[in-house]
C-alpha positions in Angstrom: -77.7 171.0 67.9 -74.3 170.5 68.2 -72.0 168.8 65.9 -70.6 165.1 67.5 -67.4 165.0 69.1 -64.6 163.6 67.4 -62.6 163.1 70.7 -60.9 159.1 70.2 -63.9 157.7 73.3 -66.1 158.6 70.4 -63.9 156.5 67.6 -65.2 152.7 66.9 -62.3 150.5 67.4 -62.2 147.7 64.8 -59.9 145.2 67.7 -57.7 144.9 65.4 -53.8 145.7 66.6 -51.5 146.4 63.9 -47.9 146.2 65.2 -45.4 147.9 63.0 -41.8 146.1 63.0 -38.9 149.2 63.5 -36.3 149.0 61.9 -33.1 147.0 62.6 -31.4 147.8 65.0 -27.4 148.4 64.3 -24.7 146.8 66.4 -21.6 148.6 66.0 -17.8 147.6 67.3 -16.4 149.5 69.9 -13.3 147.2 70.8 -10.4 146.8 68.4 -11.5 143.5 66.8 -14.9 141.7 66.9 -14.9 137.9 66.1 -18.0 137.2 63.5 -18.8 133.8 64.0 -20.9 130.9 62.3 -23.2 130.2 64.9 -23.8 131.8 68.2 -20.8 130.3 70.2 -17.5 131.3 71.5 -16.3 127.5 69.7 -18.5 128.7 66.4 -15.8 128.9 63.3 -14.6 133.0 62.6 -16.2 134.1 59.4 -13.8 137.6 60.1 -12.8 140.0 62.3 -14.7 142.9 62.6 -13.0 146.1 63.3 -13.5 149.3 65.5 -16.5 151.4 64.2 -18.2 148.5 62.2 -21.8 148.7 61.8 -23.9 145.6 61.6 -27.7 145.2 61.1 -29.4 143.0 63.8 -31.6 140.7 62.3 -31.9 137.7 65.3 -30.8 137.0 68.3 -30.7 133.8 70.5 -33.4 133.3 73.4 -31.1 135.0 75.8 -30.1 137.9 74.0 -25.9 136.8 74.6 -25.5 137.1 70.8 -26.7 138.8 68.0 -27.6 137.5 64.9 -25.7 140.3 62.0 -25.4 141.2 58.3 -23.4 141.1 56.8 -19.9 139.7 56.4 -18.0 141.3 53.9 -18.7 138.4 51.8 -22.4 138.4 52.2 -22.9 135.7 55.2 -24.7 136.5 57.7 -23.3 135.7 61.3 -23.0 135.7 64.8 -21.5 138.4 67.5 -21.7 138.4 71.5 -23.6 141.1 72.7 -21.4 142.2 75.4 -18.6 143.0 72.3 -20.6 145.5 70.9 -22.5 148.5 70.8 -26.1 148.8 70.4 -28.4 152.1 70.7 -32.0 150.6 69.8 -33.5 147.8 71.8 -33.7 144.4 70.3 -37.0 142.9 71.9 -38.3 143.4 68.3 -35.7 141.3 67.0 -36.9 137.6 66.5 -35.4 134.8 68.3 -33.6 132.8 65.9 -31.3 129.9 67.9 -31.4 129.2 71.5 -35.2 127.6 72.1 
């Protein structure tokens, strides 16, 4: 006889999908300044001006993926940044949607 197959059609499958979150992805400043704002609007208050070559983690976005939800300030807040103002090399579509529903 020969020993079963161990190919993955022979592999019980529980139904169970685990989904691993990635990890943030990073925005970083390619412009000369960045505005980081308090809420995701070009009328939202300036926490600071980010400069060329900043990194930011992405930790929301809005519904429409216009802005960016960041950490940190150099204070500590979190904030806001337009997409378009920025750089970003890993998708965001694991990114939860944190303002704009």
């Amino acid at each position: 006889a020969r020993p079963p197959s161990t190919t993955s059609s022979d592999t019980a499958c529980s139904g169970t999908v685990t989904r691993t979150r990635l990890p943030d992805p990073v925005a970083r400043v390619d412009r000369l300044t960045v505005n980081e704002r308090a809420e995701p609007s070009l009328t939202g208050r300036v926490l600071e001006e980010a400069e060329t070559g900043r990194e930011f983690r992405i930790i929301g976005r809005d519904r429409l993926g216009s802005w960016g939800q960041v950490c940190c300030t150099t204070g500590g807040e979190t904030g806001w940044v337009a997409s378009a103002l920025v750089q970003v090399d890993d998708p965001t579509t694991d990114v939860p949607v944190v303002a704009g529903d």
